[in-house]
N, C-alpha and C positions, 0 to 999 in steps of 0.2 A: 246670607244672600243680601245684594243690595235693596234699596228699597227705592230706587227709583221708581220703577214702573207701579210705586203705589201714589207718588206724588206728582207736584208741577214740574212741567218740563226745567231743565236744569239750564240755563243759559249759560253763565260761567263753563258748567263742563261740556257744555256745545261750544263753544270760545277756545277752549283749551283743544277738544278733539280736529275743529276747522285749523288749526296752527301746523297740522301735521300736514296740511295742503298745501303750506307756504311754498315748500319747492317746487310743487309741480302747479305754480297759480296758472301758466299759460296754460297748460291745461284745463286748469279748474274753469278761465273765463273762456277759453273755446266752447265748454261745453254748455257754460252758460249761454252764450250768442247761437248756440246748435239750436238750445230752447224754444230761445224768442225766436227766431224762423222760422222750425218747425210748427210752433204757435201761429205764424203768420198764414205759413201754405196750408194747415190744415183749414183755417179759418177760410181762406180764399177758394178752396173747395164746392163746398154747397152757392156759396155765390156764383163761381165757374157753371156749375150745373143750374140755375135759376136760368143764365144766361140762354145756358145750350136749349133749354124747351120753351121759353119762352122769346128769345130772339132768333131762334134757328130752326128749331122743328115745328113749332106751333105758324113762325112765318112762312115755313117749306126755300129759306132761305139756306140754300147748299154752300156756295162758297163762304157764309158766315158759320156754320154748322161745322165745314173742316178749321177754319183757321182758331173756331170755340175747342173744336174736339184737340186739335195738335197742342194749343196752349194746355187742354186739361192731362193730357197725358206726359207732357212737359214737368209739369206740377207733380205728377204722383213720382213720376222719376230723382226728384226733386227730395219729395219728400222721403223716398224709400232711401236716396244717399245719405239724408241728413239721419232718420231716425239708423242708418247701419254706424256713420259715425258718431252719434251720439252714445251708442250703446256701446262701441268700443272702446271711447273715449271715456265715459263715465268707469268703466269697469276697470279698466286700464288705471286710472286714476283711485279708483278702494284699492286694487290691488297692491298699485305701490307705494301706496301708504301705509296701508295693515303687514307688508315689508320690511316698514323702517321700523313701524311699531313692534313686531316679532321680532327683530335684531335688536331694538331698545331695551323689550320685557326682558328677555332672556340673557341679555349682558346685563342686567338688573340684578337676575337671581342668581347669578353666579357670582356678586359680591355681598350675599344677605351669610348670616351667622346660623352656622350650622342647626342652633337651637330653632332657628325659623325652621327648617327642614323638619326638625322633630314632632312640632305641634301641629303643621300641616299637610294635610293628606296629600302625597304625590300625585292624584287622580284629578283633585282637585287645579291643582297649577298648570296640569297637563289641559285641563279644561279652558282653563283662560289663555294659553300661550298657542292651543290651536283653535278651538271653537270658538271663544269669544270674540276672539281677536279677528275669526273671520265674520264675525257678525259685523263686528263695526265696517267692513269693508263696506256694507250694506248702508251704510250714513248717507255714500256718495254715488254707488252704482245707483240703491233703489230707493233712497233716503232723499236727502234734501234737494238734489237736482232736479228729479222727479216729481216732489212736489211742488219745486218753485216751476218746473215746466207745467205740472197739470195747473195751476193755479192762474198760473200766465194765460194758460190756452181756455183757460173757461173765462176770465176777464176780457179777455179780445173775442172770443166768440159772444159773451153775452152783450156786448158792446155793438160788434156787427150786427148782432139780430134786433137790437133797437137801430141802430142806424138804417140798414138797408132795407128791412121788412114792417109791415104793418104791425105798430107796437101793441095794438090791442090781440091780436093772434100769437106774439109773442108770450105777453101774461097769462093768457088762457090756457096756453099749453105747457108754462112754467107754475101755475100756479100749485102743482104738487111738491117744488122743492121745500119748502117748511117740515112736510110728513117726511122729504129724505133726508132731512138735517135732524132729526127727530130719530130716525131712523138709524142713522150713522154713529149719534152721541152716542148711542146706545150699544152698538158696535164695537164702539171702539173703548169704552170704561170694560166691556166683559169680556172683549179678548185680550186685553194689556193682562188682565190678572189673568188670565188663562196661559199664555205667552209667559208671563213668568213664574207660573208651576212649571210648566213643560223646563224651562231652561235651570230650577233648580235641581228637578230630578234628573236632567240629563248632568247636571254637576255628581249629583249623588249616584248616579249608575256608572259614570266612570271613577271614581274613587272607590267603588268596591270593586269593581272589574278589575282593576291594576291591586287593589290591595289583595284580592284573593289568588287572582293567579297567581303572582310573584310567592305568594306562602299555600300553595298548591300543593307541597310534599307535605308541610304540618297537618293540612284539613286530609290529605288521604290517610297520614299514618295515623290519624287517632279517630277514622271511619265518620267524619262531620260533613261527608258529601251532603248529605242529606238535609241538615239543619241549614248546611251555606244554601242550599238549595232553595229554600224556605224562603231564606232572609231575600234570596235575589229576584225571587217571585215577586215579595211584597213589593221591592224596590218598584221592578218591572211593569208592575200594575196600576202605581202609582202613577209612574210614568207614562203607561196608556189612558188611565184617565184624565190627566190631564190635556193629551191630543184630545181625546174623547169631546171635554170641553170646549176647546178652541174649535173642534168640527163643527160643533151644534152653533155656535154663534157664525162660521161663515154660511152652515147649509141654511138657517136661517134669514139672513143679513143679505146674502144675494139673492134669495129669489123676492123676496123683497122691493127690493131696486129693479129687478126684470118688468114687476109688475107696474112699479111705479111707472119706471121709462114707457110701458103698453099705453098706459093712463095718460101719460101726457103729450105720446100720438096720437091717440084716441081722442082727446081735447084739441089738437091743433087740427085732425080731421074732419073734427065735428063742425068748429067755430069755421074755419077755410070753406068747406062746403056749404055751410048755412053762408054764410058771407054772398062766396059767388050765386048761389042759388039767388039771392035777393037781388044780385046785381052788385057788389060792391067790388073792391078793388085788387081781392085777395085773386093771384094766378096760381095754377096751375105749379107753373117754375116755382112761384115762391113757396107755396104749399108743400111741392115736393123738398126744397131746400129748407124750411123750416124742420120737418120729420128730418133729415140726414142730420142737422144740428143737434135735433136732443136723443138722435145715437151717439155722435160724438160727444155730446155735453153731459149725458149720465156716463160715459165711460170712464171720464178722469175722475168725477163724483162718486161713482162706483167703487175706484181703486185706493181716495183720498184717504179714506178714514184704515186700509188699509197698510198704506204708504205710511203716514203718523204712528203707526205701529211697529210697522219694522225701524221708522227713525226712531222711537222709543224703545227698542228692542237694542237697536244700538247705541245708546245710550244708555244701558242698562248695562251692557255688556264693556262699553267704555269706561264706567264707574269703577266696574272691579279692576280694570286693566290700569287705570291709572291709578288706585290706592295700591298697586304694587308699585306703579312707577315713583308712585310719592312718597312709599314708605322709609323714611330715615332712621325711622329708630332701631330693625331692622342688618342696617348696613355693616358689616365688618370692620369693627375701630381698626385703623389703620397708623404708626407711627410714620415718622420721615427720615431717620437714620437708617441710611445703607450701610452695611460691613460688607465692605469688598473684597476683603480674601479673611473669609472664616478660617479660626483656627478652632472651634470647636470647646471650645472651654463653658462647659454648663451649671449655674448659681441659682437653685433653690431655697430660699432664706424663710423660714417663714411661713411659708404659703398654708392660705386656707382657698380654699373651693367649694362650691356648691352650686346644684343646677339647679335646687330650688331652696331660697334662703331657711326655709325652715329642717332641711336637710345636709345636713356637710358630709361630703363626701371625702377632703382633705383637709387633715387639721394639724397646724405647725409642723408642716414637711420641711426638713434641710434637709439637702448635700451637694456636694459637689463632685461634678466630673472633669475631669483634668484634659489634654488634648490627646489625643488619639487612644485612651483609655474604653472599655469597652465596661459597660455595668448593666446589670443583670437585676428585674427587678422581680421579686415574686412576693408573691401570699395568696391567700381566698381567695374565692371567688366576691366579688363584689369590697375587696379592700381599698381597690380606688387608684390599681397599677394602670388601668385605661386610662383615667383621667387624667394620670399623669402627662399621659404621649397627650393626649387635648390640650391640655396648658400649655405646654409644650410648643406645640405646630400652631398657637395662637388662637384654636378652634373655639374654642369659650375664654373669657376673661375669670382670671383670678377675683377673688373680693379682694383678701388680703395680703401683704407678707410681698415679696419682691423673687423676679424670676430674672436672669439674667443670661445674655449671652455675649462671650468676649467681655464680660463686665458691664454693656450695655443694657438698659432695662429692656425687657421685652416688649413693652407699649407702647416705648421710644420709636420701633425699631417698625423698618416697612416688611413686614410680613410677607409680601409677595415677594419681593427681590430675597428675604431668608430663605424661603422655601424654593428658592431654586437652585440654595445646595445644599438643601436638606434634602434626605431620602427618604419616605413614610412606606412598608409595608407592613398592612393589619394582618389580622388573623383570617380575617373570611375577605380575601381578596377577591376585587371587582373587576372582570373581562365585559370589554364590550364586545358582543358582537361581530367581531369582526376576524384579521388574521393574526397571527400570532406578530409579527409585525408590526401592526400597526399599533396591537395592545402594548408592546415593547417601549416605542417610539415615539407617542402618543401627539402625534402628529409633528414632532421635529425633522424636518425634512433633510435635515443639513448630515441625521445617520444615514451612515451606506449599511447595505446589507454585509459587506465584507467587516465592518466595525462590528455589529453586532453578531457575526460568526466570530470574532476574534472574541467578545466580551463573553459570549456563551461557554468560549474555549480557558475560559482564566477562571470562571468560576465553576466549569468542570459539569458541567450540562449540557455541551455540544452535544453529545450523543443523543441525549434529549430529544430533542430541536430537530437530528437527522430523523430519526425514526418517526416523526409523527409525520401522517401526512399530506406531502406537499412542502413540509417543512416548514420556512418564516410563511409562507401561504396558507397556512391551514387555518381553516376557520373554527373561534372555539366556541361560534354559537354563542348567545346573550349569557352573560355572567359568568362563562365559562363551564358550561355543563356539561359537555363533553369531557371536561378534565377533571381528574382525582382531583379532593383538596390538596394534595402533594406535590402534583403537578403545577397549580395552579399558582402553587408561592414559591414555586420553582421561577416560574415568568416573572411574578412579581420582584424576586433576587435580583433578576438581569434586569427589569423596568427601573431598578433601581442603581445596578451596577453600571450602566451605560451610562449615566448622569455623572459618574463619577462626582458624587456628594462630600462636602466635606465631613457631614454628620449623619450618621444613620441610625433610622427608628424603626425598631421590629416588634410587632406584636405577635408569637408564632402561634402558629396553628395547631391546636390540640388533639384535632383527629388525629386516626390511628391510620397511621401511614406505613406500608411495605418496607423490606428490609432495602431493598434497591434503592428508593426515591428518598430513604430515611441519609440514606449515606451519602447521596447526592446530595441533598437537603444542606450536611453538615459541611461537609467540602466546600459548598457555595459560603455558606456562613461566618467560616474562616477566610476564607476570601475578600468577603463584604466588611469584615469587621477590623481587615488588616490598616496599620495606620492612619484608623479614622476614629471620631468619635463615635462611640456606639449603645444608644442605650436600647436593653433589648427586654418586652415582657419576658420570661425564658416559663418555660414548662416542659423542658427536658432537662436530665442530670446533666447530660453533655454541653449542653449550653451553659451551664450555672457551674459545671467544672471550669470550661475556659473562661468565665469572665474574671475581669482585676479583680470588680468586688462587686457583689451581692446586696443590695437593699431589700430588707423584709418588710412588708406593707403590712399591717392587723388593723380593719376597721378603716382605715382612713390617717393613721399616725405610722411613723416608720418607728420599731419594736428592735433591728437590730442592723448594721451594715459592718461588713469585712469581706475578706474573702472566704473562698469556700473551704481549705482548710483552717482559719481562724473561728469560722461559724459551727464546723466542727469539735475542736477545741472547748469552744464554749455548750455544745451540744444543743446549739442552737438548729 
């Protein structure tokens, strides 16, 4: 968690989050000018009413009394336009900012390194990329405009009530704001730390929400409803205590301020009465517009120390948002050589691997795959054949040893422009959501549905395709649940034969798949693997029959490569 809301306000990171305003400044100063007027008219209010009882009703002065009354209701019209466009305005303005910032974060994390994904919780990211990022919205709708309006409007109102009224009936009835400054510090140091409990555990209740559903089959099949049940309690509780917290310092904090505001109409009724009782100069009007001023004047005072809370709440929430935006070290090394027409030639010299240096996962791997050659890697489990396809697609960097494509080094090389003719499908392939279509196509607009009937039809899955359905329409629901693992790397086959790649990567699927969808499975695979490169994890005979040649992975070091009758031969 950050730790703003334990320290001084941050001004640098108030500097960097106001930048996000640069575009929409006319905005930003419309709403500032909505401020200062509405500061004005509300201030010109109780002066309006001094007027009306003490020049118009008190004199029984009628055509002074309308042309008082039409001006004051001029004014409130006045002011109810200004405060509907200020409120649109300001909102309008977090909104389309917290916007730009969500379309920043989020093309952010789509060029961080897979290993970032590994270490942190998806609950978490999820956290910052919609709830925080709508907190900050809060800087500008309830945050700093706000304040600098409340701030405005108590300067020009305490300013008025010395200019325009008897300054000693002013003090007397002000003389309790000391106990509300008193009051508010107070307020405002125990709800910040309350404010950010609340906003850690709402971090920590959704990173187990998303971690537990998603592995939902694991916690049923081994009967830990119960235990997860536990765990989500405590979370949960946690989390209501600290509302809990944050309630006791407003239920306390505002009645507070009620009584104060009583106390210092009670002083200005006291002093005004005692006043005019003796004969002094204090009216009626002005008495009355004194009381309307310290309703107005403990309202903004009321809300201040409030306000300063959500703008610290937003800057709490902007902290984390921008050490993702600033995280470099993070970022996916990227090279700058394009290979424009891949021929598929792959140079493993060497290579060592590891995801965490005192672990190697790959140690002095060679070989080489030739162009349109298909090779087949197998061993153990945990021998370091996945790794392979990672190094590979660029997903983690190598330590050592040299990885090559077309003879090009791989670090050299742009990554992004590789992979888009390169084909990847893993073993536990990911559907979104959505129609088989879309999962297909994955948003290339330029496939017609008639292309991908004809690519369904080449690698022998049409049938497929017809029968489910609705057909390309059919929805396979989040991840693909609705469909067999069999099914599922059936789509992935075509997500990746439509691409027509010059290289393809398969890591197959080890569940136990029907005799129908096994034969499908194989037909597409001959298909996928026909003059292309193909390096494929294999965990079928059939796979490891047709490939050229065979690498045996043991531990992390390759132990034998040939083909499948040469590895024979050797009774490997």
């Amino acid at each position: 968690m950050s730790q703003v809301g334990g320290k001084a306000f941050d001004f640098k990171l108030f500097l960097k989050v106001m930048a996000y305003a640069k575009p929409y400044r006319g905005l930003f100063i419309f709403s500032v000018i909505l401020t200062v007027v509405l500061g004005a008219l509300g201030t010109a209010r109780p002066i309006l009413i001094r007027s009306v009882i003490d020049d118009a009703i008190l004199q029984v002065n009628a055509p002074e009394l309308v042309r008082l009354m039409i001006l004051l209701v001029g004014l409130l019209v006045a002011e109810a336009l200004g405060q509907f466009g200020f409120m649109y305005a300001a909102n309008w303005l977090g909104q389309s900012i917290i916007k730009d910032i969500r379309i920043e974060l989020y093309d952010r994390l789509q060029t961080f390194k897979l290993g970032f994904y590994d270490r942190t919780p998806i609950g978490q990211l999820v956290t910052r990329v919609v709830s925080d990022i709508e907190t900050i919205s809060q800087i500008f709708s309830q945050g700093i405009l706000v304040i600098f309006g409340d701030l405005f409007r108590i300067a020009v109102m305490l300013g008025a009530m010395f200019f325009f009224f008897n300054p000693v009936l002013v003090l007397v009835s002000l003389s309790v704001i000391p106990i509300l400054f008193i009051a508010t510090r107070w307020f405002q140091r125990g709800i910040k730390g309350a404010f950010q409990q609340v906003r850690t555990e709402v971090s920590n209740l959704n990173t187990f929400v998303q971690e537990h559903l998603s592995g939902m089959a694991i916690v049923q099949a081994f009967g830990r409803e119960q235990q997860e049940m536990d765990k989500f309690m405590k979370i949960n509780d946690r989390h209501r205590q600290a509302n809990i917290k944050s309630i006791f310092y407003y239920a306390l904090f505002f009645p507070i301020i009620e009584v104060l505001s009583a106390m210092s109409i009670g002083l200005a009724v006291w002093y005004g009465g005692m006043n005019a009782a003796t004969g002094g100069s204090v009216t009626i009007g002005e008495l009355t517009a004194i009381i309307i001023f310290i309703g107005m004047l403990f309202r903004p005072l009321r809300q201040l120390a409030d306000r300063f809370n959500t703008l610290q709440m937003g800057m709490v929430a902007s902290e984390r948002v921008l050490k993702l935006l600033d995280n470099q070290e993070d970022i996916e090394a990227n090279g700058t050589k394009i290979i424009q027409d891949l021929q598929g030639e792959i140079s493993f010299q060497n290579v060592h691997f590891s995801y965490n240096k005192d672990e190697p996962i790959l140690r002095d791997v060679s070989f080489e795959v030739a162009k349109g050659e298909t090779v087949a890697i197998v061993g153990a489990t945990g021998a370091g054949k996945s790794t392979i396809i990672s190094a590979l697609m660029g997903f983690y960097p190598y330590s050592e040893g040299s990885i090559k494509i077309d003879g090009v080094e791989l670090k050299d090389i742009d990554v992004h422009a590789l992979r888009q003719q390169v084909a990847l499908v893993l073993q536990d392939v990911f559907l979104f959501s959505d129609s088989v279509r879309a999962n297909v196509v994955l948003g290339d607009q330029y496939i017609t549905d008639e292309q991908l009937l004809k690519a369904a039809k080449s690698i022998g899955i049409a049938e497929f395709i017809d029968e489910l359905p609705g057909g390309l329409d059919y929805n396979v629901q989040e991840r693909g649940g609705v469909l067999s693992a069999g099914q599922r790397q059936l789509l992935a086959f075509l997500r990746a034969y439509i691409t027509q790649p010059k290289v393809l990567i398969l890591d197959e699927a080890t569940s136990s798949i029907d005799s129908h969808t096994e034969e499908l499975i194989q037909r597409a695979l001959i298909a996928l693997t026909k003059d292309r490169t193909s390096v494929i994890i294999a965990h079928r005979l059939s796979t490891i029959q047709h490939a050229n040649r065979i690498i045996v992975l043991d531990k992390g070091q390759i132990v034998e490569i040939g083909s499948h009758l040469e590895l024979l031969e050797k009774e490997g």
